[in-house]
Short mmCIF file of the C-alpha atoms (twelve columns), coordinates in Angstrom:
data_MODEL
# 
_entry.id   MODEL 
# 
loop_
_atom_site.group_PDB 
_atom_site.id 
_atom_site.type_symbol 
_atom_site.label_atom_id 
_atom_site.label_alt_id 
_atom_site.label_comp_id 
_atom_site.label_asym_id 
_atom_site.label_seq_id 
_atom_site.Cartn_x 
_atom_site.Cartn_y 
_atom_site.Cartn_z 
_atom_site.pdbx_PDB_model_num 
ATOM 1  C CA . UNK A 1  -0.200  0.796  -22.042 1 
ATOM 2  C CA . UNK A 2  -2.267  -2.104 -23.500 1 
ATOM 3  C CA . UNK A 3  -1.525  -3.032 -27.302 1 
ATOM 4  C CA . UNK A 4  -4.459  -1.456 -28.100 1 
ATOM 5  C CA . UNK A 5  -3.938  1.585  -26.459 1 
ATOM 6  C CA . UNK A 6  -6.801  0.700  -23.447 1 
ATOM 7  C CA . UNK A 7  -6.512  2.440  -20.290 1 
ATOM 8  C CA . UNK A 8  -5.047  -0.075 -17.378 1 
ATOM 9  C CA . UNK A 9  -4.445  -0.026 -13.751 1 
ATOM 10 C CA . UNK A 10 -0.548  1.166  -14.747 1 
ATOM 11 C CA . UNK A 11 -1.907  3.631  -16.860 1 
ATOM 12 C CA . UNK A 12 -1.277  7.492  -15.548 1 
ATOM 13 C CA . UNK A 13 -3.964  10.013 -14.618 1 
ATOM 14 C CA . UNK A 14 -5.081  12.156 -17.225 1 
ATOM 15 C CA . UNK A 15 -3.724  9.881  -20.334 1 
ATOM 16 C CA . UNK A 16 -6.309  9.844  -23.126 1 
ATOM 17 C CA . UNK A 17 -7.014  6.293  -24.042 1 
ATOM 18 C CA . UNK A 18 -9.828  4.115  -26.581 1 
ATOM 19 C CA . UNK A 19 -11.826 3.524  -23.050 1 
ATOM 20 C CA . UNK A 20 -10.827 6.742  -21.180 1 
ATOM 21 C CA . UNK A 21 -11.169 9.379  -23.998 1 
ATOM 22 C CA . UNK A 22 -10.641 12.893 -22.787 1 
ATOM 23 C CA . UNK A 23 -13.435 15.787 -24.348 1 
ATOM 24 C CA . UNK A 24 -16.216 17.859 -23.107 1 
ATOM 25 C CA . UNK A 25 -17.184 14.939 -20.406 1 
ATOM 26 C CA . UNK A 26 -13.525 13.831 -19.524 1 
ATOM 27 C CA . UNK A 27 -10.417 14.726 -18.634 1 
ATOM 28 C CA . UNK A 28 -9.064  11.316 -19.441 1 
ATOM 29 C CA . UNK A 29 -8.293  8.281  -16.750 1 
ATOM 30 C CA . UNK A 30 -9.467  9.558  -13.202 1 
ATOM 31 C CA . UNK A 31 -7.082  6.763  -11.457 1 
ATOM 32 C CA . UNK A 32 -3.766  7.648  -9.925  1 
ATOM 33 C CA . UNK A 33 -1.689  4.507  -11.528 1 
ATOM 34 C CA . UNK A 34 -0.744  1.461  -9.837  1 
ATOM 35 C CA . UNK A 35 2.883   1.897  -8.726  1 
ATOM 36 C CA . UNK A 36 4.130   -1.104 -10.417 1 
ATOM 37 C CA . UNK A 37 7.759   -0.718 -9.786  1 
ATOM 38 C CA . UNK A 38 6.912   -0.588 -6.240  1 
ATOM 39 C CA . UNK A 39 4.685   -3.941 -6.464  1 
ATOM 40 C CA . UNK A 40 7.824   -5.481 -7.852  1 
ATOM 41 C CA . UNK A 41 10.559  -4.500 -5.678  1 
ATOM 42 C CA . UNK A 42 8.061   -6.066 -3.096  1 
ATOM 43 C CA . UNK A 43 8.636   -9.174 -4.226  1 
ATOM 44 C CA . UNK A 44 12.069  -8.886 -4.336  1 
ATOM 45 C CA . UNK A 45 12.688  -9.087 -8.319  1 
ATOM 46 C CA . UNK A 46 16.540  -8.371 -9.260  1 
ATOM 47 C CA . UNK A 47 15.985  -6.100 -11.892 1 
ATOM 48 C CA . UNK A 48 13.439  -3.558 -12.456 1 
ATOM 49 C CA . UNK A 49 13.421  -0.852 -15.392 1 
ATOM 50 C CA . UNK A 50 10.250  1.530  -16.280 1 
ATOM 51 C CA . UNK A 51 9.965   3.429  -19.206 1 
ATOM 52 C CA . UNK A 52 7.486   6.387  -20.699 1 
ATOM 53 C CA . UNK A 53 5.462   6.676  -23.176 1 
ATOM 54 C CA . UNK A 54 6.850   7.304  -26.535 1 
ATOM 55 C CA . UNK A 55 4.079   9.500  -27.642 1 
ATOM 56 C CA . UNK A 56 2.988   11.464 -24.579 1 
ATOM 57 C CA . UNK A 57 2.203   14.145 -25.963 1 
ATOM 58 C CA . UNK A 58 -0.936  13.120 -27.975 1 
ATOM 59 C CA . UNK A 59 -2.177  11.156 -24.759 1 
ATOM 60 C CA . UNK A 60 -1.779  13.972 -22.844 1 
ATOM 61 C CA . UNK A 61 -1.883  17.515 -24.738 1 
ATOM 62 C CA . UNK A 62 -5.680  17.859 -23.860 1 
ATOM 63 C CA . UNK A 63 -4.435  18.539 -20.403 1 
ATOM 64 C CA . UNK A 64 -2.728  21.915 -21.303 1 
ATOM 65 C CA . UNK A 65 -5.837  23.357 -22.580 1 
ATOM 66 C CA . UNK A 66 -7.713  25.925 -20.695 1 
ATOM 67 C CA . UNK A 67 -9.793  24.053 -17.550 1 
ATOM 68 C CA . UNK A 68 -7.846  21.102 -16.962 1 
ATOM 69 C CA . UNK A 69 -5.153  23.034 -14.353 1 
ATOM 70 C CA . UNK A 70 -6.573  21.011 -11.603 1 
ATOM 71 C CA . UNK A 71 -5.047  17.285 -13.578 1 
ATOM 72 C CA . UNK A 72 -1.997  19.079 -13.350 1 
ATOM 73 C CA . UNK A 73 -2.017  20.601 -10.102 1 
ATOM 74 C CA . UNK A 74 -3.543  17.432 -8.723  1 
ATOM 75 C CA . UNK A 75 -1.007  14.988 -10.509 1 
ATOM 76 C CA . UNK A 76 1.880   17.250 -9.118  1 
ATOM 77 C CA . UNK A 77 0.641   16.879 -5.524  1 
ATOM 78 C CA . UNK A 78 0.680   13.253 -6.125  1 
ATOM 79 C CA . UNK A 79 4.300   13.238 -7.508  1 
ATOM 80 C CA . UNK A 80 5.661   15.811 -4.939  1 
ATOM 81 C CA . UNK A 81 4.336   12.906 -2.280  1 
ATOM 82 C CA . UNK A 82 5.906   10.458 -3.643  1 
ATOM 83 C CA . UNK A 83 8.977   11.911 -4.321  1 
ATOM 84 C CA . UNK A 84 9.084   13.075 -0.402  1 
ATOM 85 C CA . UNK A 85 8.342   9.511  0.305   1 
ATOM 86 C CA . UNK A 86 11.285  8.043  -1.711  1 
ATOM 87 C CA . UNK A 87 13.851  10.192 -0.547  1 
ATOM 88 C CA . UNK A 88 12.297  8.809  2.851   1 
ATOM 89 C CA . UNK A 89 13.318  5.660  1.825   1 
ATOM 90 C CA . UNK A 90 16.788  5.827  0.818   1 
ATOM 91 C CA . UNK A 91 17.316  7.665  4.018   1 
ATOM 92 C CA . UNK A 92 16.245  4.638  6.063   1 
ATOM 93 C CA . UNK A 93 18.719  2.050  3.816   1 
ATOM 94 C CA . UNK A 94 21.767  4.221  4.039   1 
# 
């Protein structure tokens, strides 16, 4: 998240943001994030922490309400992939 709460390349699908408000015309950001960890461990940084948002709730409770299932579905897919492709990973380094 920006400081002024802007939407961003690292910001998640769905979050409601000042230039990707959810309402009748928007579900929020339409962008899978940029998988910044992942960018990082590229370049072979030593230490890499992530962290969630505080108040994820308000930037996301317009996805619970009736019509938005497909966010969620669609955002679960995603992290279902990714998931598989981690565990991928740590298979090929042990």
């Amino acid at each position: 998240m920006n400081t002024g709460v802007q939407r961003s390349s690292a910001t998640p699908v769905g979050a409601h943001t000042s230039t990707a408000p959810s309402g009748s015309h928007s579900t929020g950001k339409q962008e899978i994030r940029k998988d910044l960890t992942k960018t990082l461990v590229a370049h072979n940084i030593p230490y890499i922490a992530q962290t969630t948002p505080y108040h994820w709730k308000g930037r996301f409770k317009h996805l619970f309400k009736p019509g938005n299932e497909h966010v969620l579905e669609s955002t679960q897919a995603f992290v279902d992939k990714e998931w598989e492709k981690l565990l991928k990973l740590e298979e090929s380094t042990s």
